[in-house]
NULOVEX-158137 format. One record per residue: residue number from 1; x, y, z of N, C-alpha, C, O in turn. Coordinates in steps of 0.1 Angstrom, whole numbers, plus 5000, padded with zeros to 4 digits. Example, Ala and Ser with C-alpha at 12.3 -4.5 7.8 and 13.67 -1.06 7.14 Angstrom:
2
atom n = 1	nX = 5132	nY = 4943	nZ = 5078	caX = 5123	caY = 4955	caZ = 5078	cX = 5132	cY = 4967	cZ = 5078	oX = 5142	oY = 4967	oZ = 5085
atom n = 2	nX = 5128	nY = 4978	nZ = 5071	caX = 5137	caY = 4989	caZ = 5071	cX = 5129	cY = 5000	cZ = 5079	oX = 5134	oY = 5011	oZ = 5080
***
This chain:
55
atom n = 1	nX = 4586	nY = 8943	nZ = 4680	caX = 4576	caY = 8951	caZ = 4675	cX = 4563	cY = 8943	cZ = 4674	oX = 4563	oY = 8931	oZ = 4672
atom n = 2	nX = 4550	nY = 8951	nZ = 4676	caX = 4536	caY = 8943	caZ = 4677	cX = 4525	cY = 8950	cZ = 4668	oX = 4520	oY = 8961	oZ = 4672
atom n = 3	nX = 4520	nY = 8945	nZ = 4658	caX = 4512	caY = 8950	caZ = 4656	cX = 4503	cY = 8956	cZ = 4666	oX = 4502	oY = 8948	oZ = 4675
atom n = 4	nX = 4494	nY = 8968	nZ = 4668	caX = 4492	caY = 8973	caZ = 4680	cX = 4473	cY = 8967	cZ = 4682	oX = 4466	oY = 8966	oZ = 4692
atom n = 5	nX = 4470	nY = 8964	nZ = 4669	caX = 4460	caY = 8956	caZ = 4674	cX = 4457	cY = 8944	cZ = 4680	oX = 4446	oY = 8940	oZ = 4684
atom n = 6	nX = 4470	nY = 8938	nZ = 4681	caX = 4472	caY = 8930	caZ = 4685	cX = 4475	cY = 8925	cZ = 4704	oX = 4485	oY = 8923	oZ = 4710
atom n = 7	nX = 4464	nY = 8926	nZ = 4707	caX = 4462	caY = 8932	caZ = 4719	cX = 4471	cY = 8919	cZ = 4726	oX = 4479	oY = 8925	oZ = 4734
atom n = 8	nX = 4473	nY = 8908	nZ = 4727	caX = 4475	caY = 8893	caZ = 4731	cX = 4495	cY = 8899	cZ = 4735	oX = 4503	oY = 8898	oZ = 4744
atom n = 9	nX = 4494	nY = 8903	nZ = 4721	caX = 4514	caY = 8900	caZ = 4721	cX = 4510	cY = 8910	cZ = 4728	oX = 4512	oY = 8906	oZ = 4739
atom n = 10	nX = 4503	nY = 8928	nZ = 4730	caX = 4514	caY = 8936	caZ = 4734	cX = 4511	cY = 8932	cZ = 4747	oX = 4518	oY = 8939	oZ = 4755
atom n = 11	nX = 4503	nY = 8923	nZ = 4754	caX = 4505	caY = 8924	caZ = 4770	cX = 4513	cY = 8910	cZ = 4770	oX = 4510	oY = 8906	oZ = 4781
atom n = 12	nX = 4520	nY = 8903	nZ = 4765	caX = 4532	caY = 8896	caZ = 4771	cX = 4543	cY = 8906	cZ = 4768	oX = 4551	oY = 8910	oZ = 4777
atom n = 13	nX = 4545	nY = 8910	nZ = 4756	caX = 4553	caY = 8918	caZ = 4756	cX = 4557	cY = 8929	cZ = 4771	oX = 4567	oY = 8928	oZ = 4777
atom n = 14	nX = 4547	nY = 8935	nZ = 4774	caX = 4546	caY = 8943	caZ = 4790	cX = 4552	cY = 8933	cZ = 4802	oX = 4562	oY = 8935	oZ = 4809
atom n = 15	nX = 4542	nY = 8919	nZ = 4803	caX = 4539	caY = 8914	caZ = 4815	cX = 4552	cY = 8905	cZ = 4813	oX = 4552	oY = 8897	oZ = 4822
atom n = 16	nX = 4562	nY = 8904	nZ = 4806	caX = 4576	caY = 8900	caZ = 4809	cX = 4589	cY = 8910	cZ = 4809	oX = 4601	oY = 8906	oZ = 4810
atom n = 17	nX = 4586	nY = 8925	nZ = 4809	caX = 4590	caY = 8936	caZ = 4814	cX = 4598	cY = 8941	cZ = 4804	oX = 4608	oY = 8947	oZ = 4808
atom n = 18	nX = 4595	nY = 8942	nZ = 4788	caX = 4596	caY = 8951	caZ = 4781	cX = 4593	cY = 8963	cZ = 4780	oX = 4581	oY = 8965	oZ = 4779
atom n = 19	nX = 4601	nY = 8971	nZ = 4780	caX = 4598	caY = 8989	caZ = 4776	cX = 4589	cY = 8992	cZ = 4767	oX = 4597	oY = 8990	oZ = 4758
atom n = 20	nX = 4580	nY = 8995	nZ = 4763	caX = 4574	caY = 9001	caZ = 4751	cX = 4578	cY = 9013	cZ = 4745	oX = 4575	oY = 9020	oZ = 4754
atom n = 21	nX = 4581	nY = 9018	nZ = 4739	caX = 4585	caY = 9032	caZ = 4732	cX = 4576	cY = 9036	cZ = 4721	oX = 4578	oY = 9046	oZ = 4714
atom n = 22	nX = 4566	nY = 9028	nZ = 4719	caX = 4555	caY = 9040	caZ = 4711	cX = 4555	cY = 9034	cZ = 4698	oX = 4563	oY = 9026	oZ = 4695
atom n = 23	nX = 4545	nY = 9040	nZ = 4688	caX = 4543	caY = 9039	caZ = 4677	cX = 4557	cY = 9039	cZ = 4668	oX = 4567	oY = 9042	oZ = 4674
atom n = 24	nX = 4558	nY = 9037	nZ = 4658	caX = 4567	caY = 9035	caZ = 4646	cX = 4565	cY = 9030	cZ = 4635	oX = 4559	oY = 9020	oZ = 4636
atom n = 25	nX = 4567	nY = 9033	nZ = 4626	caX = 4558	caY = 9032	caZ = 4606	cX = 4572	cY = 9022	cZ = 4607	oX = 4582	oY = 9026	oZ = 4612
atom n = 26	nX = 4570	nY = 9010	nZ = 4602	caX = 4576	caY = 9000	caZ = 4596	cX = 4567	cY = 8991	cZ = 4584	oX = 4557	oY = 8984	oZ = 4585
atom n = 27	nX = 4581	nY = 8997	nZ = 4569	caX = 4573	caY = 8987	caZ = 4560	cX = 4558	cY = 8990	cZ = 4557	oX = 4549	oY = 8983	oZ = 4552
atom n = 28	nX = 4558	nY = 9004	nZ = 4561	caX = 4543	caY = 9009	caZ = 4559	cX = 4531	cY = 9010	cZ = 4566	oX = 4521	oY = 9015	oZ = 4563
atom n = 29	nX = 4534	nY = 9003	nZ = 4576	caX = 4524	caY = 9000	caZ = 4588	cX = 4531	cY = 9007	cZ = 4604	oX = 4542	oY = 9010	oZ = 4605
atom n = 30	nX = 4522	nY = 9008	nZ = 4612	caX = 4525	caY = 9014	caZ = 4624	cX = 4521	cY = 8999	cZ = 4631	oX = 4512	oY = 8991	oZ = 4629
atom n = 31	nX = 4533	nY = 8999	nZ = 4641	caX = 4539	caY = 8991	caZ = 4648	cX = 4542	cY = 8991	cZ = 4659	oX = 4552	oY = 8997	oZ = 4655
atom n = 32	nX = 4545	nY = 8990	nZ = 4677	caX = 4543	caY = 8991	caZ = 4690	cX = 4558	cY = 8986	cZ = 4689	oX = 4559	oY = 8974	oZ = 4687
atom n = 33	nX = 4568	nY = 8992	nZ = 4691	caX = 4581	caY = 8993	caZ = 4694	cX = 4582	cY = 8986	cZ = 4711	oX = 4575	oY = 8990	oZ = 4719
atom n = 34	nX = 4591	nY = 8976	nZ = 4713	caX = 4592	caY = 8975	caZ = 4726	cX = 4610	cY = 8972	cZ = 4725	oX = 4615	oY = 8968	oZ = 4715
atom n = 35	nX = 4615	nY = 8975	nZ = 4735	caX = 4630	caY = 8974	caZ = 4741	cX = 4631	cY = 8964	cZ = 4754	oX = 4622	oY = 8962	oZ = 4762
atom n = 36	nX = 4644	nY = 8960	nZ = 4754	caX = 4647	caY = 8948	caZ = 4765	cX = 4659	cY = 8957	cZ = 4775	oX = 4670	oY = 8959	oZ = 4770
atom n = 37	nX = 4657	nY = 8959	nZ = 4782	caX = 4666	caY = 8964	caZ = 4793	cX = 4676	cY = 8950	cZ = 4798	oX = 4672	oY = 8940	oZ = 4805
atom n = 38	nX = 4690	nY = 8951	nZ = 4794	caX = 4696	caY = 8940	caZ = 4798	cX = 4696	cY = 8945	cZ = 4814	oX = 4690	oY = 8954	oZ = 4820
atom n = 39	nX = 4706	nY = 8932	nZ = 4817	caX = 4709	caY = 8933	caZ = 4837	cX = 4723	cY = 8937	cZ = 4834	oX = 4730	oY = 8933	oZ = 4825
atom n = 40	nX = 4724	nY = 8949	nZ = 4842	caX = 4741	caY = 8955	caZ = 4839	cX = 4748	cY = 8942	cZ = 4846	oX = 4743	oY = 8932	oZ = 4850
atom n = 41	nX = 4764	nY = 8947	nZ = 4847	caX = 4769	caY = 8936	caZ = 4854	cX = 4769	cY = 8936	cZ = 4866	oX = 4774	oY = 8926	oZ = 4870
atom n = 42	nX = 4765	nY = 8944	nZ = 4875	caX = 4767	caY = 8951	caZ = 4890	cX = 4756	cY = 8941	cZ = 4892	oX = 4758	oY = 8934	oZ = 4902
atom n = 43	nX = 4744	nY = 8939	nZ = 4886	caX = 4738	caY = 8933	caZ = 4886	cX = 4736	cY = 8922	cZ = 4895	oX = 4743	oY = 8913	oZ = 4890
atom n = 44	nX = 4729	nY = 8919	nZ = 4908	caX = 4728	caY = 8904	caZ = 4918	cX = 4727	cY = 8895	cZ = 4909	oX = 4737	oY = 8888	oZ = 4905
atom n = 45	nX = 4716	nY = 8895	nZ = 4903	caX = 4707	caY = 8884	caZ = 4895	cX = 4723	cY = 8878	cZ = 4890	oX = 4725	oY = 8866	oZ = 4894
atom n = 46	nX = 4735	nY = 8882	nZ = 4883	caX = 4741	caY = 8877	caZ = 4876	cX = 4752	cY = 8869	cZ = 4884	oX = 4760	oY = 8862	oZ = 4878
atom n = 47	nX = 4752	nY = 8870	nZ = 4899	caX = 4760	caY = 8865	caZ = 4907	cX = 4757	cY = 8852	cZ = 4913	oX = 4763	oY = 8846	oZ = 4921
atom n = 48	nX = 4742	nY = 8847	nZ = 4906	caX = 4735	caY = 8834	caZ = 4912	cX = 4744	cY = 8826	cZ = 4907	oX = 4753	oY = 8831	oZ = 4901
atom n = 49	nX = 4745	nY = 8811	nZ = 4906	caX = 4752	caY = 8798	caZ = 4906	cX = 4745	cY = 8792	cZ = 4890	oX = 4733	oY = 8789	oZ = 4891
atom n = 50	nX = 4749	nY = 8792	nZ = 4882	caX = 4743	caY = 8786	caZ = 4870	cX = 4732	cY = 8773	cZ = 4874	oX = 4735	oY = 8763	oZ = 4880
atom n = 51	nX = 4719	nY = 8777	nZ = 4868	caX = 4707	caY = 8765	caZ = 4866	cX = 4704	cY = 8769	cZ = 4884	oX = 4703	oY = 8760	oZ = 4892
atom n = 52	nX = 4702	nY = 8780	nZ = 4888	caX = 4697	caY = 8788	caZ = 4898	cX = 4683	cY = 8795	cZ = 4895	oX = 4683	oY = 8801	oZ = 4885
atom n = 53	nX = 4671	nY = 8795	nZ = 4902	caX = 4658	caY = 8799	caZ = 4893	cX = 4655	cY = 8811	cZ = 4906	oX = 4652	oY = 8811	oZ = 4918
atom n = 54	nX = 4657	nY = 8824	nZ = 4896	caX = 4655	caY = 8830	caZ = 4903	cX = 4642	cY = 8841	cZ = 4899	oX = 4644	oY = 8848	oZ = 4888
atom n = 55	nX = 4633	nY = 8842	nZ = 4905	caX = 4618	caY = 8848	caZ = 4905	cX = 4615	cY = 8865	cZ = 4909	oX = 4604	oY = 8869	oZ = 4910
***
């Protein structure tokens, strides 16, 4: 979560490929919800060779 004025976090938050899902009152304040999409297992990426750098 990002404070939403916080302009800095929410574009790393974005530009490393988090979901956003919107506003949310936490603790009294409204807050910029983001979610992490894991890699399923079918997944390539997970079939690379350990200490493999993949871009």
């Amino acid at each position: 979560m990002v404070n939403p004025l916080n302009k800095a976090s929410l574009r790393v938050m974005e530009k490393i490929g988090m979901t956003r899902l919107g506003l949310q009152e936490f603790r009294g304040e409204l807050d910029v919800f983001f979610q992490i999409d894991r890699a399923k297992p079918s997944d390539q990426s997970l079939s690379k060779p350990a200490g493999s750098l993949v871009l």
